[in-house]
DRENPA-3360 file (N, C-alpha, C; in nm, 2 decimals, always signed):
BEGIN
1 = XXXXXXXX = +13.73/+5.16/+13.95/+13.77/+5.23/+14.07/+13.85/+5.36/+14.04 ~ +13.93/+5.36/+13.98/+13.99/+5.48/+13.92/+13.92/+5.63/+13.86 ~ +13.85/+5.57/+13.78/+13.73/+5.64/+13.71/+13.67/+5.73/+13.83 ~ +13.63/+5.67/+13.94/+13.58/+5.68/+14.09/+13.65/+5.85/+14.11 ~ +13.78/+5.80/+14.10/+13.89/+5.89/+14.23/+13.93/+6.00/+14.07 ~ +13.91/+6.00/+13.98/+13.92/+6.10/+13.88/+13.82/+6.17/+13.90 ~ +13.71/+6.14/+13.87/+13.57/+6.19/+13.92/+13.58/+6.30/+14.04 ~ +13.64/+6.22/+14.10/+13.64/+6.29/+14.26/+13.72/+6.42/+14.26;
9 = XXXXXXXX = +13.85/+6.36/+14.17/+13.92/+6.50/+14.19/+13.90/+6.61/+14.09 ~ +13.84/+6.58/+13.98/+13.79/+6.69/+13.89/+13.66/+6.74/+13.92 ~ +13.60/+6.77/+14.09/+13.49/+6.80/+14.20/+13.56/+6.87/+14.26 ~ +13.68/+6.87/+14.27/+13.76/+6.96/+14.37/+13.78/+7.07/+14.31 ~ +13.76/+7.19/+14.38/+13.78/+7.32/+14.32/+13.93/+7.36/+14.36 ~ +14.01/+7.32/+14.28/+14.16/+7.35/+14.29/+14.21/+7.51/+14.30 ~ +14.12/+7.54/+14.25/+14.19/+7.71/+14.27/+14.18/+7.75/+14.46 ~ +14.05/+7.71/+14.48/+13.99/+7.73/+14.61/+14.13/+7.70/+14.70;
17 = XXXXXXXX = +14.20/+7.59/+14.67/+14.28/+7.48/+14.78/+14.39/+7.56/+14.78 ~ +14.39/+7.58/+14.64/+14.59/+7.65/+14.66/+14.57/+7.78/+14.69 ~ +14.47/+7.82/+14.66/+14.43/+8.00/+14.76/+14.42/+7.94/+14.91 ~ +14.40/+7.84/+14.97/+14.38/+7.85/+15.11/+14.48/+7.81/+15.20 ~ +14.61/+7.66/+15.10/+14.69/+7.61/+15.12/+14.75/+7.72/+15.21 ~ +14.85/+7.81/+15.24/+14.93/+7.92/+15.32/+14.86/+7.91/+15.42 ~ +14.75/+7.97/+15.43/+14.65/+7.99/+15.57/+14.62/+7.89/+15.64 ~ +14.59/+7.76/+15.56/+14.58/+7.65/+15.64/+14.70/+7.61/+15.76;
25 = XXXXXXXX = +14.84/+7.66/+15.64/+14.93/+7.61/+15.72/+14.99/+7.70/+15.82 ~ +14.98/+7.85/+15.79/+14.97/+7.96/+15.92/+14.88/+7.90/+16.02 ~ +14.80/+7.86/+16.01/+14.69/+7.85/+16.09/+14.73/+7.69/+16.25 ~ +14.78/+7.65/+16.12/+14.85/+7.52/+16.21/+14.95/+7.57/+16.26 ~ +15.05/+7.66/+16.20/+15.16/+7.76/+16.30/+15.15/+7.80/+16.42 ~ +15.01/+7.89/+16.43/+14.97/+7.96/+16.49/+14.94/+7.85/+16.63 ~ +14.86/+7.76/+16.59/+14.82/+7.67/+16.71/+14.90/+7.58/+16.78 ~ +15.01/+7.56/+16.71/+15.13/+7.49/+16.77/+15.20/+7.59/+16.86;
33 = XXXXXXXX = +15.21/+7.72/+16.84/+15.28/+7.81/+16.89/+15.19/+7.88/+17.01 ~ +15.09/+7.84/+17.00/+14.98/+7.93/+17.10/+14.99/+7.78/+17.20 ~ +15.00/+7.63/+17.15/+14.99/+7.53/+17.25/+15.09/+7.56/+17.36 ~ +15.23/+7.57/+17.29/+15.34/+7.56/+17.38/+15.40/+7.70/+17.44 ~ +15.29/+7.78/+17.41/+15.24/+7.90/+17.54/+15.19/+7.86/+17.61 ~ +15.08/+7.79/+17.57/+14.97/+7.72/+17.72/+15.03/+7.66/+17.79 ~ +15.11/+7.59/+17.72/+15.13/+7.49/+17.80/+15.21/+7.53/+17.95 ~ +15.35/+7.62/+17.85/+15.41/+7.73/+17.95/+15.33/+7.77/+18.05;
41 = XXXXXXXX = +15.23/+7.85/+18.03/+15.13/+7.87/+18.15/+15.08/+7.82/+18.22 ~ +15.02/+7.72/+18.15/+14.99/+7.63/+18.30/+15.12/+7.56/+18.40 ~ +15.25/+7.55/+18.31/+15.33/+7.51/+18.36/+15.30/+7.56/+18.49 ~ +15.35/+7.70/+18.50/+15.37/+7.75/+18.58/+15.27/+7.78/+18.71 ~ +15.16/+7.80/+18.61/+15.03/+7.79/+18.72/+15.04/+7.69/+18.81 ~ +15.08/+7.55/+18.77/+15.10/+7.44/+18.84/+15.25/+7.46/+18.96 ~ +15.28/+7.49/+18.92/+15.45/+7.51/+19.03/+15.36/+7.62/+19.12 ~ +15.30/+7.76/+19.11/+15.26/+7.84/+19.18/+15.14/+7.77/+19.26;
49 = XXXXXXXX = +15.07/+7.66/+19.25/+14.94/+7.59/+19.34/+15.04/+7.48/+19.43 ~ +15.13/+7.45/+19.39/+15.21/+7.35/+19.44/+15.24/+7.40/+19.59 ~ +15.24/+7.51/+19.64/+15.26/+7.55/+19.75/+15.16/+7.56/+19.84 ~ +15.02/+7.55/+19.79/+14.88/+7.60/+19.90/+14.89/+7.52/+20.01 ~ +14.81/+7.61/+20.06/+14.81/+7.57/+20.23/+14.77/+7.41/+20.28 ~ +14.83/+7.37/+20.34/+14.85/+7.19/+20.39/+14.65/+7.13/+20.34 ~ +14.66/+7.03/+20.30/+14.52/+7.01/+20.25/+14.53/+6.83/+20.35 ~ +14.36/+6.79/+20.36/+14.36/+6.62/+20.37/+14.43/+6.59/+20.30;
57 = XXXXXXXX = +14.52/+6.48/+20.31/+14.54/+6.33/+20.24/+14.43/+6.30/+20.07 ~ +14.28/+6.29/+20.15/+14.26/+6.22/+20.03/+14.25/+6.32/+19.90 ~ +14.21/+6.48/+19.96/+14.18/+6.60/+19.86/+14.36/+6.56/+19.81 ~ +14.46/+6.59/+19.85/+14.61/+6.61/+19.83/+14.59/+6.52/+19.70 ~ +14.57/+6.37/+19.75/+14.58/+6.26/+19.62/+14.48/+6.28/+19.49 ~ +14.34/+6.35/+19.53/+14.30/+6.37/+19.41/+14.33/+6.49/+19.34 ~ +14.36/+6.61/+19.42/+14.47/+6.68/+19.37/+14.56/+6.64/+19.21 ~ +14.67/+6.55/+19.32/+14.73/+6.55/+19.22/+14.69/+6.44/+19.13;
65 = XXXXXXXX = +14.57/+6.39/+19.12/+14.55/+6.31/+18.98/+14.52/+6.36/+18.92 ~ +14.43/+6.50/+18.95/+14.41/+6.58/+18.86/+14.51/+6.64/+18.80 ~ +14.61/+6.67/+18.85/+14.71/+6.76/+18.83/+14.82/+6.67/+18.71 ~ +14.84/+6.50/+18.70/+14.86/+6.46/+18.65/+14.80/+6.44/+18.55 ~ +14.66/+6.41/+18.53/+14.56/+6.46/+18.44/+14.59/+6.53/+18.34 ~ +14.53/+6.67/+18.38/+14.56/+6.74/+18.35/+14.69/+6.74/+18.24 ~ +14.84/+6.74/+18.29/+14.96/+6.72/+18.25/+14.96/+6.60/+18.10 ~ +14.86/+6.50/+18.15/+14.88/+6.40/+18.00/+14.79/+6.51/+17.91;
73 = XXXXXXXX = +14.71/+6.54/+17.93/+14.58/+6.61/+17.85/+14.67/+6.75/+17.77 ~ +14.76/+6.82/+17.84/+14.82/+6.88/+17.77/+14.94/+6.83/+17.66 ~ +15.00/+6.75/+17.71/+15.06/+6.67/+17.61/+15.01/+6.58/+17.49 ~ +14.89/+6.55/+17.50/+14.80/+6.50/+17.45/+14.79/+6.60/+17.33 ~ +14.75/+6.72/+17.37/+14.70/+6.81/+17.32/+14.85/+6.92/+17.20 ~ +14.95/+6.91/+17.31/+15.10/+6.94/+17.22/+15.11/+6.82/+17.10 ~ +15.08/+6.72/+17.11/+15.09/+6.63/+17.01/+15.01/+6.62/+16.88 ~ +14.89/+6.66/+16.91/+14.76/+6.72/+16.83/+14.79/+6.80/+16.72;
81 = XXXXXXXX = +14.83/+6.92/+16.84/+14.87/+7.03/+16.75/+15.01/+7.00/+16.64 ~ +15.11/+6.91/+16.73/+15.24/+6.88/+16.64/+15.20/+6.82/+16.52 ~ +15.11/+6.71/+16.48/+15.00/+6.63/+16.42/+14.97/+6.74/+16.32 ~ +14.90/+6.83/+16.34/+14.81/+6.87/+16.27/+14.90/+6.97/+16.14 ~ +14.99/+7.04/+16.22/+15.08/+7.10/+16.16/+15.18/+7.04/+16.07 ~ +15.17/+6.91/+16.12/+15.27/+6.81/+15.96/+15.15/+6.81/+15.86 ~ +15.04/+6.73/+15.90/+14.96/+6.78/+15.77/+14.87/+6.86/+15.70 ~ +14.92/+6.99/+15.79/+14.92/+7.11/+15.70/+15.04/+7.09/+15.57;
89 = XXXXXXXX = +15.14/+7.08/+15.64/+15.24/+7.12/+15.55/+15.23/+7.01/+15.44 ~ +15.20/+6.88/+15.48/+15.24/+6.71/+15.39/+15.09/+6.80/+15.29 ~ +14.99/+6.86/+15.32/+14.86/+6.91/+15.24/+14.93/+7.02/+15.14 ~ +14.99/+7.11/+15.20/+15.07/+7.18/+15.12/+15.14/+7.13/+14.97 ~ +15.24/+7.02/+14.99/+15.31/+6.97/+14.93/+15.25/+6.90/+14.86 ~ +15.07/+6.78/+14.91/+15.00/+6.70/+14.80/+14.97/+6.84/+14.72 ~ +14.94/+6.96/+14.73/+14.85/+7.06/+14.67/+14.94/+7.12/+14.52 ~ +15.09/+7.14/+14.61/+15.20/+7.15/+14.52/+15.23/+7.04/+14.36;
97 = XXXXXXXX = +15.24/+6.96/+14.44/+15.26/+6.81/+14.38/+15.14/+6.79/+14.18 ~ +15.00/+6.86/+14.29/+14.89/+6.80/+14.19/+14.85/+6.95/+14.11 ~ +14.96/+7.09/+14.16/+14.94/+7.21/+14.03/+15.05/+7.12/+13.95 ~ +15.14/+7.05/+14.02/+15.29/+7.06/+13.87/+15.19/+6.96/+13.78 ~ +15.11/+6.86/+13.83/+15.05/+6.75/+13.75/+14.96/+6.81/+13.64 ~ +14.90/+6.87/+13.72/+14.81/+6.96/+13.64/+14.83/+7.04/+13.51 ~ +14.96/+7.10/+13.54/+15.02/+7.18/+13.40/+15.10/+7.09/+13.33 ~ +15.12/+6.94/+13.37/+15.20/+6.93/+13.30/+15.09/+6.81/+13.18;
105 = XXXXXXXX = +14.93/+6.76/+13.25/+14.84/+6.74/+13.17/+14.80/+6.83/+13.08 ~ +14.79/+6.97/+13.15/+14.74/+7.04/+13.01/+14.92/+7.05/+12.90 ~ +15.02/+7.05/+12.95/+15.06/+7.04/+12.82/+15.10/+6.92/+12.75 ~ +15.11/+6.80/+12.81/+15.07/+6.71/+12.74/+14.95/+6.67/+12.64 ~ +14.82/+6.70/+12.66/+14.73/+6.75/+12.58/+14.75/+6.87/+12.45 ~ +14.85/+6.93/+12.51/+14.86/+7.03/+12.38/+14.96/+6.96/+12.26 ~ +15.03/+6.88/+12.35/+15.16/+6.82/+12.25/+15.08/+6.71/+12.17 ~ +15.00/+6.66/+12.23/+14.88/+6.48/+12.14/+14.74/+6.59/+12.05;
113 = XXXXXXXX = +14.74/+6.72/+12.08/+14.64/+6.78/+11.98/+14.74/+6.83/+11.87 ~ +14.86/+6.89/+11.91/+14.95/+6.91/+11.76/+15.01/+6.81/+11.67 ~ +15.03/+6.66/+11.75/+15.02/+6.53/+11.70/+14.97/+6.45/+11.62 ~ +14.80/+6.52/+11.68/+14.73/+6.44/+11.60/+14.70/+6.48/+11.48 ~ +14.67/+6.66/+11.49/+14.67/+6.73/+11.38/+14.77/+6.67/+11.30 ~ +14.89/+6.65/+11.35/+15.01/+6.65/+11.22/+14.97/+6.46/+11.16 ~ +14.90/+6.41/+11.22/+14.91/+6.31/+11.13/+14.79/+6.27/+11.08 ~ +14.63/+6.38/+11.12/+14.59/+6.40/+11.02/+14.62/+6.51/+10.88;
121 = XXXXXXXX = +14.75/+6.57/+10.91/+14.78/+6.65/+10.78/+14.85/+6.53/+10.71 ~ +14.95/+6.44/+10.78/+15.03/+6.33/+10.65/+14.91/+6.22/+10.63 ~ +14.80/+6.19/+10.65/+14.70/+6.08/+10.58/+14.64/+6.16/+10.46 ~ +14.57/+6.28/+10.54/+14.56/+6.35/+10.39/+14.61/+6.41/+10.28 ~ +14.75/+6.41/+10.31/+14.87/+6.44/+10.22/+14.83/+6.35/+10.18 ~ +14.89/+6.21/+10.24/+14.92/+6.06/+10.15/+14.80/+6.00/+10.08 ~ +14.69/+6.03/+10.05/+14.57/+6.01/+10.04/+14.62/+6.11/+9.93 ~ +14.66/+6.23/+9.92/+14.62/+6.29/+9.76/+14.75/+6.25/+9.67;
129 = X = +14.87/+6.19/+9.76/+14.98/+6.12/+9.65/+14.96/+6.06/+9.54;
% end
């Protein structure tokens, strides 16, 4: 199973990720900050309809289901956005996480290739003793 998820991640084009990592997470900036403008706006849109001229009963009630509607759907939607922008950032940080792993495999490989060299130089030393 491991073998599996090594596989998997030496398929991932790392350079690609940490070139995109920033933008991803601007990107989630951006939509969080553009939500709770919307939302602002409709706020308001909603307090400016609140006034229209006397309506039925039953239109009034569906009205405001919609209107309550509406109101979960945007919060719904502020939450989305809040959501999405943690794992921008929690993506950021796996991305961070797996360059330190990454340099610190290549230099562990450098340190077990000068190792091994050095103790094939002491066998064949000890071999011409």
């Amino acid at each position: 199973m491991a073998l599996g998820w090594v596989a998997a991640l030496k398929l991932v084009p790392w350079g690609d990720v940490l070139e995109a990592t920033p933008q991803i997470l601007q990107a989630a900036k951006k939509l969080l900050g553009s939500r709770r403008q919307g939302t602002a706006d409709a706020a308001a849109g909603t307090l400016a309809g609140a006034g229209d001229a006397a309506v039925s009963p039953p239109v009034a009630l569906q009205l405001q289901q919609l209107r309550e509607r509406v109101a979960r759907l945007e919060q719904e939607q502020q939450e989305s956005a809040v959501l999405i922008q943690s794992l921008a950032e929690q993506n950021a940080q796996v991305v961070q996480a797996v360059e330190v792993l990454r340099l610190r495999n290549q230099r562990l490989t450098a340190v077990i290739a000068v190792l091994g060299a050095g103790c094939v130089g002491l066998v064949v030393w000890a071999l011409r003793q």
